[in-house]
C-alpha positions in Angstrom: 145.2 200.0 89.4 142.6 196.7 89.5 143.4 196.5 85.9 147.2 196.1 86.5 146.9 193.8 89.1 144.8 191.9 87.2 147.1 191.3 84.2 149.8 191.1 86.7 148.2 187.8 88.3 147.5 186.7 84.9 151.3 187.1 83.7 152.5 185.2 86.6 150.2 181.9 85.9 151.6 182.7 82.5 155.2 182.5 84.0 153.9 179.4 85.4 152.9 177.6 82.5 155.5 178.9 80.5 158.8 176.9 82.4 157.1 173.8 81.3 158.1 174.6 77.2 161.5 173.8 78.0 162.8 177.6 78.0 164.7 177.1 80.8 167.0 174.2 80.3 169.9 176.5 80.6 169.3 177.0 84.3 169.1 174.1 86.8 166.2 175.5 88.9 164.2 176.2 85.6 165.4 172.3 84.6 163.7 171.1 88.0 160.3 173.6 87.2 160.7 171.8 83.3 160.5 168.4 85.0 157.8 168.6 87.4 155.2 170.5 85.1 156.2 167.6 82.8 155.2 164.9 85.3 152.7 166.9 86.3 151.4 166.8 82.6 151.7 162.7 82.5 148.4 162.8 84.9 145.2 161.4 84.0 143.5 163.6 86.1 144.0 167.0 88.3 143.0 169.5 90.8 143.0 173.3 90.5 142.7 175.9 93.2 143.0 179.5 92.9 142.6 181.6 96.4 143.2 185.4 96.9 145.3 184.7 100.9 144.9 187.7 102.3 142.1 189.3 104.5 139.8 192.3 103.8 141.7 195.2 105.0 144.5 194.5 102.5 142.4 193.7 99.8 140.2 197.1 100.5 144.1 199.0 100.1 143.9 197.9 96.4 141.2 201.1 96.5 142.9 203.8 98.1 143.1 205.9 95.3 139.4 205.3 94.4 136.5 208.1 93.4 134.2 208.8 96.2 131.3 206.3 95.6 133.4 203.7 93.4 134.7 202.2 96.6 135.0 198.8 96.8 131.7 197.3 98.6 132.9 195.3 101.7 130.7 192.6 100.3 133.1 192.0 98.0 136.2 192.5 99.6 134.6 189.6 101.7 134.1 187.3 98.7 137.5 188.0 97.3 138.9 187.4 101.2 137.2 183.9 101.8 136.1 182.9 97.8 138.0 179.9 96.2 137.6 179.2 92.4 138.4 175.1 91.9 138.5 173.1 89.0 138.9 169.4 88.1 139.4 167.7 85.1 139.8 163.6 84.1 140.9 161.9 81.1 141.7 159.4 79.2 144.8 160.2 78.2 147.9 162.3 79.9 146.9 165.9 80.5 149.9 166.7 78.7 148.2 164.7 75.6 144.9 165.7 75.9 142.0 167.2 73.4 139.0 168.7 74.4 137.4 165.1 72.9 139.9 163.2 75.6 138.5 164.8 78.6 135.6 162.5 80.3 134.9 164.8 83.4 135.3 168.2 84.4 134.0 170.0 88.1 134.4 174.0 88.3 132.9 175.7 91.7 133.0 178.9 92.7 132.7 179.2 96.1 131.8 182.5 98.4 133.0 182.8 102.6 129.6 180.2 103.3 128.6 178.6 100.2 129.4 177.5 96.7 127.8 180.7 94.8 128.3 178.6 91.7 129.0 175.2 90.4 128.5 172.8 87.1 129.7 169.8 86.2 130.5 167.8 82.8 129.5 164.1 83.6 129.1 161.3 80.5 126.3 162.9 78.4 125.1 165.9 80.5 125.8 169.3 81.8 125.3 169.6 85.5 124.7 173.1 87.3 123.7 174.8 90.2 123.8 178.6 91.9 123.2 179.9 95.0 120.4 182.6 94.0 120.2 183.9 97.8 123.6 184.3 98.0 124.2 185.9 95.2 121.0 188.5 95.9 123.1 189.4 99.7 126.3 190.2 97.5 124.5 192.4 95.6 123.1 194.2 98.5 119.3 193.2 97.1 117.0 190.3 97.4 117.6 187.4 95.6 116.3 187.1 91.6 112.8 185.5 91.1 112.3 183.5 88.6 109.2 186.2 88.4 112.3 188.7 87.7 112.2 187.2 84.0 108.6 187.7 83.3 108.2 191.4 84.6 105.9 191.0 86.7 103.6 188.5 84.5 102.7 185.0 83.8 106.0 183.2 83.7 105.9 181.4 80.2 105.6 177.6 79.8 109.3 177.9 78.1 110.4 179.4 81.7 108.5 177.2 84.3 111.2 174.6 83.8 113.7 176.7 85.5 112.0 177.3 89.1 114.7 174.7 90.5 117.5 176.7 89.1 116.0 179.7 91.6 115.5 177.4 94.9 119.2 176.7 94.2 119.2 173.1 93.1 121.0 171.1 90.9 119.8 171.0 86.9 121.0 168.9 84.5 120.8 169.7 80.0 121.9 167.1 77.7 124.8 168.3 76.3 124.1 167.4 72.6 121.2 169.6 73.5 124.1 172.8 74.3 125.7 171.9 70.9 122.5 171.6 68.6 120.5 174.9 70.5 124.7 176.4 69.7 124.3 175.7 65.8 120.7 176.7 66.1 120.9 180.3 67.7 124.3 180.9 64.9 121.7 179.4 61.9 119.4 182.3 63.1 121.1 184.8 64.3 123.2 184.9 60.9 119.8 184.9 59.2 118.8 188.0 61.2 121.9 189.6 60.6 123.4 189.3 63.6 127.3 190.3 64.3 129.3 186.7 64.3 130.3 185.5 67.4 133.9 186.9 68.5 136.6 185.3 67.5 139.0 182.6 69.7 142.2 180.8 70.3 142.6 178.1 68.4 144.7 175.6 70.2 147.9 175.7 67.8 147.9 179.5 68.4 147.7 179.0 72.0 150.6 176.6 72.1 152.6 179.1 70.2 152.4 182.3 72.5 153.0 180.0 75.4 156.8 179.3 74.2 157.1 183.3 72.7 156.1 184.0 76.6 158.1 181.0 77.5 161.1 182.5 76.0 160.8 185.7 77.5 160.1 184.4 80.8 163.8 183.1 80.0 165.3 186.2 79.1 164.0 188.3 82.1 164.0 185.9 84.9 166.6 184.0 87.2 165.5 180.7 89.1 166.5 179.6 92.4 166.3 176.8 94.6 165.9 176.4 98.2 164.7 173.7 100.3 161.1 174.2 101.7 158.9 171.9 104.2 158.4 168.9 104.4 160.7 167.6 102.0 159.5 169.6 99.3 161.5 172.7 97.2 161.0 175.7 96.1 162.2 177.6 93.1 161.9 181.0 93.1 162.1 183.4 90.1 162.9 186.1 90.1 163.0 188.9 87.8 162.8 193.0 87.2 158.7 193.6 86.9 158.3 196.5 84.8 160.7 195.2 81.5 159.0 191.4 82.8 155.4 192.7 82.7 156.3 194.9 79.7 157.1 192.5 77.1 154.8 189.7 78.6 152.1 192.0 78.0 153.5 193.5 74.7 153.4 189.8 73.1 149.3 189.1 74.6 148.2 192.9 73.0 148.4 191.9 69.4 145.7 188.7 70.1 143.5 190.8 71.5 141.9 190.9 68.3 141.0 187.5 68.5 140.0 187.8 72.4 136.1 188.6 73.2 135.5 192.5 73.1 135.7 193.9 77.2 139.1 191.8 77.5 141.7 194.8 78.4 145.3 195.0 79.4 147.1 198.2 80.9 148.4 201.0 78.6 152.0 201.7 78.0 151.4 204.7 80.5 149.8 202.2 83.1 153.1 199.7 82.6 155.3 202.8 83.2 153.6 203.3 86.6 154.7 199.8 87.9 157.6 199.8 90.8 161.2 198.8 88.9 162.4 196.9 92.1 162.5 193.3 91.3 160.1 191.0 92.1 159.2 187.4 92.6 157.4 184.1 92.6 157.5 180.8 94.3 156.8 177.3 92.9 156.4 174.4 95.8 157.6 170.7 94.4 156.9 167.7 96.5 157.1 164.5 94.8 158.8 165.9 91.9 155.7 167.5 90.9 154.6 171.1 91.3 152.0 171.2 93.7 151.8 175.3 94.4 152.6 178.6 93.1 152.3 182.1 94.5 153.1 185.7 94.3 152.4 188.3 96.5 150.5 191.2 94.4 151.6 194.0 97.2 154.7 193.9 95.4 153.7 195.8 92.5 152.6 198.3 94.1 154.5 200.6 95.8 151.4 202.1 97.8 150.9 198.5 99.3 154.1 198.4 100.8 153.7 196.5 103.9 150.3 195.0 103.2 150.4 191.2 102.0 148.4 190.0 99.0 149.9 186.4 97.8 147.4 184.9 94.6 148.1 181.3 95.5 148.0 178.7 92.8 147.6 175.2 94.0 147.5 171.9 92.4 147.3 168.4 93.0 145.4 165.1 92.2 141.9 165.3 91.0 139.0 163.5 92.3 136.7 162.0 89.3 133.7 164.2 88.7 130.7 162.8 89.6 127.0 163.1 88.9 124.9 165.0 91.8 122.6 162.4 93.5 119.9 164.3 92.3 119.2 166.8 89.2 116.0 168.2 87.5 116.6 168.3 83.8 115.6 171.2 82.4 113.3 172.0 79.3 115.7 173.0 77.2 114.2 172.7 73.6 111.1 174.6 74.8 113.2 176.9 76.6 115.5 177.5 73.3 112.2 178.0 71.0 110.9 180.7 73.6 114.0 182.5 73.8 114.2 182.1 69.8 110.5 183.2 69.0 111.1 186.3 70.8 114.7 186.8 68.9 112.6 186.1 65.6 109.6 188.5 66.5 111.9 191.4 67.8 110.6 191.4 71.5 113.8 191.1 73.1 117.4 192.7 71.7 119.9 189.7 70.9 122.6 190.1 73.8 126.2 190.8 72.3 127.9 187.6 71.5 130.4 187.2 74.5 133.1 184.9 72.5 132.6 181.8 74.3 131.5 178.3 73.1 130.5 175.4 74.7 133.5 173.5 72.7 136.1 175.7 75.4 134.6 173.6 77.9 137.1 170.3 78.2 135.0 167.4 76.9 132.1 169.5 75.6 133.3 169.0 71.9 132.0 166.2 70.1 134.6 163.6 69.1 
């Protein structure tokens, strides 16, 4: 069921970004949803916030069918009730326009019901991050990891010691030419040693291409409507039948997945069969002629959740230029890189499976 609902929320943000392609022209809601992801897309700069609105109790009902013991821990029905995942970006040219080399700033946090659990930050020529060990250790339901956790028990190496502020929860900072050289190093050697190659990715001209194929059967399936909302803004609604929707949105993403990290999973045909036939919906805000939130209500596709509320809210806006924390420890990362690689080389610790993802995903962490 998590699995469903998971590419369920994915599929709608796909609906979201697929009415800018121009799919919808047809339609004069979809026409109004074309223009304001197009102005939205003439930005320099812009905000990003993705919340689960709904409280505990409803998010718990997404396990009702679970095994004994795979229950959902209420720490984490907590996280997902009051956690926030936010994103900006900045640069130089229109959104719309932009490379990776165009972007001159980027801020992610992840933040839990107190704290930010996680956060980095690409600023000019360095990589800015910082976690919330303690946090992160009460999730868990354990104490928090010691930088002592890394050297069993021992001596922490001279390679390691660097990264005591990364444990107290403070702000680090790694060149990022540093990421790029130690990423061409670890490939040089881990080719030499035999390694399996890194997973395969999306290049962007493949991207852009199943965005209009799911564009176009956003199209097809759906029906847009507009209604005024507050405050002087609208709201277009579409509409559409969720199983065929879901169905063929998925059916067009399973045939990539060859190129997607290995763990990346969608539901079976048998799990797509199981979803409710009743029609359902999602709802785009505009204010300003831009769109400044979407949502859709997860309960909906599930016909066990009827009555419960689960809206995956979307919203977006004007970014604020990333900036550099006041202070940041810059880590040792070269003497960090040649402990982790001596041990590689000398077969004390198992290479970890190549997860798929580069450094040059990151907006601005390509070189020009």
């Amino acid at each position: 069921m998590r699995k469903t609902l998971t590419a369920a929320a994915v599929a709608a943000l796909v609906v979201a970004g697929s009415t800018a392609c121009g799919t919808v022209e047809n339609l004069s809601a979809g026409q109004k949803l074309d223009r304001a992801f197009d102005k939205l897309g003439k930005e320099r700069s812009l905000s990003v916030e993705l919340d689960l609105d709904a409280d505990a109790a409803a998010i718990r009902a997404l396990d009702a069918g679970a095994e004994p013991g795979d229950e959902m821990p209420d720490a984490i029905a907590e996280l997902l009730t009051a956690g926030r995942i936010s994103v900006m970006v900045e640069s130089e040219k229109p959104l719309a326009e932009s490379g990776e080399k165009d972007y001159t700033g980027i801020a992610m946090k992840f933040s839990g019901p107190d704290s930010a659990l996680f956060e980095y930050r690409m600023v000019g020529d360095y990589l800015y991050g910082r976690v919330d060990m303690k946090a992160l250790g009460e999730l868990s339901g354990g104490p928090a990891p010691s930088l002592d956790d890394l050297a069993s028990g021992g001596e922490v190496p001279k390679s390691l010691r660097s990264l005591e502020p990364v444990f107290a929860g403070e702000w680090v900072k790694v060149p990022v030419k540093e990421i790029r050289d130690a990423e061409k190093l670890v490939a040089e050697r881990a080719d030499a040693a035999g390694a399996p190659p890194a997973e395969p990715t999306l290049d962007a001209k493949t991207q852009k291409k199943l965005l209009k194929t799911l564009g176009d059967v956003v199209a097809s399936e759906a029906d847009f409507k507009s209604t005024e909302g507050k405050d002087g803004a609208e709201r277009i609604t579409v509409t559409a039948s969720l199983r065929p929707l879901l169905t063929k949105l998925i059916d067009e993403v399973r045939p990539i997945l060859k190129k997607l990290p290995q763990g990346t999973e969608l539901p079976t045909a048998k799990e797509l069969r199981k979803l409710p036939e009743k029609e359902g919906s999602a709802d785009f805000t505009i204010k300003n002629g831009a769109v400044t939130e979407i949502s859709i209500d997860l309960a909906q596709l599930d016909e066990k959740l009827k009555g419960e509320k689960l809206p995956l809210v979307l919203r977006l806006g004007a970014g604020d230029k990333p900036t550099a924390p006041v202070k940041a420890a810059e880590l040792e990362f070269d003497e960090m890189l040649e402990g982790f690689m001596n041990g590689f080389m000398e077969g004390s610790m198992n290479p970890a499976p190549t997860s798929g993802f580069s450094f040059e995903e990151i907006p601005g962490g390509a070189e020009a």
